[in-house]
C-alpha positions as CSV (number, residue, x, y, z in Angstrom):
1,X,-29.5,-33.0,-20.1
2,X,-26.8,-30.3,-19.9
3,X,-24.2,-30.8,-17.7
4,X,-23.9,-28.1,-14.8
5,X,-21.0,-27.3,-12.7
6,X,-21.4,-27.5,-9.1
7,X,-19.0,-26.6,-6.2
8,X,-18.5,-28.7,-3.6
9,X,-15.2,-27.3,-1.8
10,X,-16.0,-24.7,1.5
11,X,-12.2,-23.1,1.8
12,X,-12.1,-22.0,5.8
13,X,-9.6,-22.9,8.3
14,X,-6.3,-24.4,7.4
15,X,-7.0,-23.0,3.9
16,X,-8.4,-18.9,4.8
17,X,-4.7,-17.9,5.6
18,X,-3.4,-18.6,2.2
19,X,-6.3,-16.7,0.0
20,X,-6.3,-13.8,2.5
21,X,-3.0,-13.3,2.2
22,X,-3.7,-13.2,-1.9
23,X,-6.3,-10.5,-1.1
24,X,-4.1,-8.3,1.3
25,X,-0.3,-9.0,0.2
26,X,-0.8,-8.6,-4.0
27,X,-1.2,-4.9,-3.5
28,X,1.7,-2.9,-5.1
29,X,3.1,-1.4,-2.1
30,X,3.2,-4.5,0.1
31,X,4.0,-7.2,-3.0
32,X,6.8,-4.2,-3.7
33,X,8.3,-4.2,0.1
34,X,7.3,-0.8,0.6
35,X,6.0,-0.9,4.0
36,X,6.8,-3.2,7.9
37,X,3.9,-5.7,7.3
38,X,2.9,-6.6,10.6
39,X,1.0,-10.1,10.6
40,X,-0.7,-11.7,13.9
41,X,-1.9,-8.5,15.2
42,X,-5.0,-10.3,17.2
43,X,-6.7,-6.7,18.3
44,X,-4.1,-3.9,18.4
45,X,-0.4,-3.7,18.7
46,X,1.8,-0.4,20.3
47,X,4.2,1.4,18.1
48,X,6.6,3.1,20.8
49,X,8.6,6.2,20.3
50,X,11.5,6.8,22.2
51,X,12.6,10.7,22.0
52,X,15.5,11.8,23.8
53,X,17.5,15.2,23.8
54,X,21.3,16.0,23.9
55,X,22.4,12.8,25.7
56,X,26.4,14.0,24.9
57,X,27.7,16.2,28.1
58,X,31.1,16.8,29.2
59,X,32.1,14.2,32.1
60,X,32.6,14.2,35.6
61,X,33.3,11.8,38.0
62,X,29.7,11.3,39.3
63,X,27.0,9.2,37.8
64,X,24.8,11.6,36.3
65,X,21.5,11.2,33.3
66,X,22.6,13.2,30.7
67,X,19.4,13.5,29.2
68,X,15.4,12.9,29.4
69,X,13.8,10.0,27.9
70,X,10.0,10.5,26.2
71,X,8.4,7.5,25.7
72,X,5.1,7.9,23.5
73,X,3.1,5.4,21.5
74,X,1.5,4.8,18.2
75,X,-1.3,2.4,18.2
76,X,-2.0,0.0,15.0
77,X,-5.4,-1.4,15.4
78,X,-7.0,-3.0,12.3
79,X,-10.2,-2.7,11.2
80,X,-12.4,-6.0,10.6
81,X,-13.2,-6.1,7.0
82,X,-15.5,-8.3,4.9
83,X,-16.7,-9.3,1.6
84,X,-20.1,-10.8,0.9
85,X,-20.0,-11.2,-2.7
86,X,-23.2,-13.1,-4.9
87,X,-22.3,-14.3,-8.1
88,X,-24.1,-16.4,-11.1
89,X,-21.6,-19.6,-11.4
90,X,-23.2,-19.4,-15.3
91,X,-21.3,-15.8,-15.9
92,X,-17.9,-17.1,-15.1
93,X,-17.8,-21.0,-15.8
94,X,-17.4,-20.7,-19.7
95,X,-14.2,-18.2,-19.0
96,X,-12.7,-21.0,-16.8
97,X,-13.5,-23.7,-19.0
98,X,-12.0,-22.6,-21.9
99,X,-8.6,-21.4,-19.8
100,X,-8.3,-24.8,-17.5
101,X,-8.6,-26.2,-21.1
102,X,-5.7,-24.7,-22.6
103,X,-7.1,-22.4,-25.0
104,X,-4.9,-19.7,-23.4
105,X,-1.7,-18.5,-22.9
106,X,-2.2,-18.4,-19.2
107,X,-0.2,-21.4,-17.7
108,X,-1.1,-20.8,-13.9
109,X,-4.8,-21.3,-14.5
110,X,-6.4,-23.0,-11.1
111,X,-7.9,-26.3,-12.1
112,X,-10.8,-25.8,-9.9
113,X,-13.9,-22.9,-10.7
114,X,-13.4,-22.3,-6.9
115,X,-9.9,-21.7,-6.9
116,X,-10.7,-19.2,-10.2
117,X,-13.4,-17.8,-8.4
118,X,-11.4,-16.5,-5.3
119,X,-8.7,-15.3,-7.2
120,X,-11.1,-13.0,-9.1
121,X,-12.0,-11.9,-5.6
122,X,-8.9,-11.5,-4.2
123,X,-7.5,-9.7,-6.5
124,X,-10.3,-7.0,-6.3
125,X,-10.0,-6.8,-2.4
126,X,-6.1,-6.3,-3.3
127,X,-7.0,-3.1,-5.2
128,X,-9.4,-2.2,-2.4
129,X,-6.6,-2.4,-0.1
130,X,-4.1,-1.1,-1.8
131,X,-6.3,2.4,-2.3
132,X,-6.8,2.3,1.6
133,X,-3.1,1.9,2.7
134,X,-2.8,5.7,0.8
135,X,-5.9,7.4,0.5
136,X,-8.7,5.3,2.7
137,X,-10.8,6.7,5.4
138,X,-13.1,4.9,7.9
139,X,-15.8,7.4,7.0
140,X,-16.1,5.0,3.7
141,X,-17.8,1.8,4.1
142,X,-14.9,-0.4,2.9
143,X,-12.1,1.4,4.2
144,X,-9.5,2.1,6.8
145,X,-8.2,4.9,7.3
146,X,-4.6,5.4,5.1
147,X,-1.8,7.2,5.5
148,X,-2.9,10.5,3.5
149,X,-6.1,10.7,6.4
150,X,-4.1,10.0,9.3
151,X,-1.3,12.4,8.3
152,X,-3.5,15.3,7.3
153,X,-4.8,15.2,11.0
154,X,-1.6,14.9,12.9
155,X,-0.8,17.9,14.7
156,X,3.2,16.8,15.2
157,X,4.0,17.1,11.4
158,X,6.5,19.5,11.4
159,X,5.4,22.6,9.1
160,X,8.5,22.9,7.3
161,X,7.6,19.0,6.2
162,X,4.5,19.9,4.8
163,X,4.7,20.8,1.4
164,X,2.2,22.8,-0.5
165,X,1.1,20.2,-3.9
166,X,0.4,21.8,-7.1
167,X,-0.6,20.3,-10.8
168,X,2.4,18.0,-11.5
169,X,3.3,17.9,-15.6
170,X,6.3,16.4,-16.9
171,X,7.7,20.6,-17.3
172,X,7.4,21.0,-13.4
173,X,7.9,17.6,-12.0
174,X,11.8,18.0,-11.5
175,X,11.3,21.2,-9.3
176,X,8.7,19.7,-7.2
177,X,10.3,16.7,-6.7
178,X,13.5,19.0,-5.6
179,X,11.2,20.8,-3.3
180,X,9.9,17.2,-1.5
181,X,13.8,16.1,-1.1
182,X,14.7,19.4,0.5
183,X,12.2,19.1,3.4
184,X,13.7,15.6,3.9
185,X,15.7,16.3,7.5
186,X,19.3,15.8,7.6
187,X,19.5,13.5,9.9
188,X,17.2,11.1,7.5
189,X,18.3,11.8,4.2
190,X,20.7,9.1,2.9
191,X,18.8,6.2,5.4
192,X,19.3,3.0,3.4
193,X,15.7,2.4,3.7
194,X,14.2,5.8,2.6
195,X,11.8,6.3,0.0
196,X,10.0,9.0,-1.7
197,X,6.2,7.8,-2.3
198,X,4.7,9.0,-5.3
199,X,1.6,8.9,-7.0
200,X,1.4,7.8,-10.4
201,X,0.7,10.4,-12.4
202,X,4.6,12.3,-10.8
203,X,5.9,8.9,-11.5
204,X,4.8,9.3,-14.9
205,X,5.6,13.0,-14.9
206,X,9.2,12.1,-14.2
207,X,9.5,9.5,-16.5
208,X,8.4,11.7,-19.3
209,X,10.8,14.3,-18.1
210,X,13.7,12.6,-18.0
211,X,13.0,11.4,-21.8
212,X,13.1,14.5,-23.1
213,X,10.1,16.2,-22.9
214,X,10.8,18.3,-19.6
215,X,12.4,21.7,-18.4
216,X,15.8,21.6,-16.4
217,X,17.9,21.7,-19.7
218,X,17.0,17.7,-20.2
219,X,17.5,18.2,-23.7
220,X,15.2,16.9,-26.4
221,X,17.0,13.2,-26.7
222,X,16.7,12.8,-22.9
223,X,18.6,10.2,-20.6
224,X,21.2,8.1,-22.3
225,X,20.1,9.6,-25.5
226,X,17.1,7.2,-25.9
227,X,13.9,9.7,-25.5
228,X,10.9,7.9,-24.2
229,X,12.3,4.6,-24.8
230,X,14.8,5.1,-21.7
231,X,12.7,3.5,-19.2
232,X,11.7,0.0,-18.8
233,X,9.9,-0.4,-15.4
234,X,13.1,0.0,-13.5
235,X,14.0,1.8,-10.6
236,X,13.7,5.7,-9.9
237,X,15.6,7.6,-8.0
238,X,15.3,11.3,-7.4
239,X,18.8,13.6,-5.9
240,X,20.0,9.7,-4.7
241,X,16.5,8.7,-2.8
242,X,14.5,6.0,-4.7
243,X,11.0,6.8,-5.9
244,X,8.2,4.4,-5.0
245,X,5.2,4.2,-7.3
246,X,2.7,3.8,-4.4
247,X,-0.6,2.8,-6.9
248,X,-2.9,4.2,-4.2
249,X,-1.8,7.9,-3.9
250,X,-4.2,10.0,-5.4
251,X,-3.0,12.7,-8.5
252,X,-0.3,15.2,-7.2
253,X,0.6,13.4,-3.5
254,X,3.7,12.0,-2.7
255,X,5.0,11.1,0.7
256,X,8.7,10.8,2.2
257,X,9.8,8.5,4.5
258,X,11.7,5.5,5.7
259,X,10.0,2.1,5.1
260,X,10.7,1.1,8.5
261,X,8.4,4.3,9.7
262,X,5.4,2.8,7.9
263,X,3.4,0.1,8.6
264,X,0.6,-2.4,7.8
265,X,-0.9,-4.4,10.2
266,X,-3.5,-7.6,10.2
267,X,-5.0,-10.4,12.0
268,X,-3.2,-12.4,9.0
269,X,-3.1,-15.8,10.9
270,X,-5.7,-15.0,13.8
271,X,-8.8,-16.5,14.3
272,X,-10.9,-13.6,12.3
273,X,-9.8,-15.0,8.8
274,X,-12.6,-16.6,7.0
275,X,-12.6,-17.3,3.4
276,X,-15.5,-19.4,2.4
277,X,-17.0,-20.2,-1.2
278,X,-20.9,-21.7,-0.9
279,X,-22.6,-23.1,-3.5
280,X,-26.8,-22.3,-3.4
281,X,-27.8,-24.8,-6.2
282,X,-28.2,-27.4,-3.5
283,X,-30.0,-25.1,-0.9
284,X,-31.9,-23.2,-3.1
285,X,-31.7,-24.6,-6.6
286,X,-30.2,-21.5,-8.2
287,X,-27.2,-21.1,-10.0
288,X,-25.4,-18.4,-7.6
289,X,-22.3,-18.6,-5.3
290,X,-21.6,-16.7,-2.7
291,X,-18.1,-16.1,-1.8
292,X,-17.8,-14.8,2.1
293,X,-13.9,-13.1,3.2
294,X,-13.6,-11.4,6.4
295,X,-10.3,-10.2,7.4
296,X,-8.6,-7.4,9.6
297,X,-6.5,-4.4,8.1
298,X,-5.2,-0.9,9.0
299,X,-1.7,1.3,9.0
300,X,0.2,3.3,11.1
301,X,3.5,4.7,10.9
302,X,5.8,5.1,13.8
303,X,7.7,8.7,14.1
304,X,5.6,11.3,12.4
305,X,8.8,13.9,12.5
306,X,10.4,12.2,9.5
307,X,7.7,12.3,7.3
308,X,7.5,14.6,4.8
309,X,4.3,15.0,2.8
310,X,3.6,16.4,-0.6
311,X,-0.2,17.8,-1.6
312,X,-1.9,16.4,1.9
313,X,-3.6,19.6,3.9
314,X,-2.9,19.5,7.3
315,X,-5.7,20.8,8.5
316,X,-3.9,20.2,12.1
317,X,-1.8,23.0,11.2
């Protein structure tokens, strides 16, 4: 009789917070520190926004304000999110063999099938997550609204900050680029903690640019005289802001702010995290597992005045 491979492990509990946290922290732009994660957010959590005007006067002797305090408030409230996910142990068990066996160069194989099958999980609700932070919207079944949604409705984005996208190439990137850093306000350019979001395809752009093959008088051998091969997966920096490749930007949007304005809240620790992997041979005599995640997530960024957005249409404006 052929051996068959049956899972007996249920991961919940103690265990949820470590493979939810695989699932939501993998994602390029929180693995890369490129947003505030906030964990432990239970239902909602206030972002408040203290404005104040000239608070400089010339004294006197008296006690008096020199200025008017606005408080106002962002609220980051993230969305419950699951996965119920069906799968035939049979499609996946030979692929795990043959890696837990060491015919592979992988060394960090899990030595259990349920350990490989959350991964594989997890590393798709990373992606899914990851697309969300940018370019999600609660219309979607799936998704939360991102960044791109939230800022394309927000009436407070200054129009000067709002600049008009085109068609990025590698003959064009430099000037638009020049055009995002020049709606940057003065009084945030040169914050230590300031980034310039990019898609991938202007990261690319710029990176093809800078080899060589751009306008600007780059000159065909490009930087350091190496061409294409310049580049290997460094850091970019644009007129002395860093570029973040933000995987979940769609073609042609970028986004400028400070790291500290932007942020990513879930219920990472609170009593809605439930990973669970159930096998059905023993209730149903089939060979399928069922892998069950549910999990909060949503953004919000704090000061919409020093954002600057590249390609998104305000249609508040």
């Amino acid at each position: 009789m052929a051996t068959t491979t049956s899972i007996t492990t249920t991961y919940a509990g103690e265990f949820a917070g470590e493979y939810i946290a695989a699932a939501l922290l993998e994602g390029a732009t929180i693995s890369n520190g490129g947003i505030t994660v906030k964990p432990n957010v239970k239902l909602k959590e206030v972002i408040k926004k203290v404005s104040t005007n000239d608070i400089v006067k010339d004294a006197t002797c008296d006690f008096d304000a020199t200025s008017t305090i606005t408080l106002t408030e962002k609220i980051l409230q993230p969305e419950e999110q699951q996965v119920n996910l069906q799968l035939c142990k049979k499609d996946f068990v030979s692929d795990w063999e043959a890696l837990s066996m060491g015919f592979s160069a992988h060394s960090n194989m899990p030595s259990k099938f349920s350990d490989f099958l959350i991964a594989h999980v997890a590393a798709k609700v990373a992606q899914r997550t990851e697309q969300s932070i940018w370019a999600g919207d609660t219309s979607n079944n799936g998704q939360f609204d991102g960044f791109s949604t939230k800022l394309a409705a927000d009436a407070d984005l200054p129009s000067g900050q709002e600049v008009a996208g085109t068609t990025v190439t590698s003959s064009n990137v430099i000037t638009e680029l020049g055009k995002i850093v020049d709606a940057i306000p003065s009084s945030l350019y040169g914050a230590e903690d300031l980034n310039v979001y990019v898609s991938q395809n202007i990261a690319r752009a710029y990176v093809r640019a800078l080899g060589g093959f751009g306008a600007s008088g780059l000159g065909a051998a490009g930087t350091n005289s190496m061409g294409t091969q310049w580049w290997n997966n460094g850091s970019l920096s644009f007129d002395g802001v860093k570029l973040f490749v933000a995987n979940g930007l769609g073609d042609d949007v970028a986004v400028a702010a400070e790291k500290s304005n932007l942020f990513f809240g879930t219920g990472l620790l609170s009593d809605h995290n439930e990973v669970k992997v159930i096998d059905m041979a023993d209730l149903d005599g089939s060979q399928n597992v069922r892998v069950v995640m549910r999990f909060t997530a949503g953004i919000q960024y704090g000061i919409v005045e020093d954002i600057v957005t590249y390609g998104i249409t305000n249609s508040a404006n």
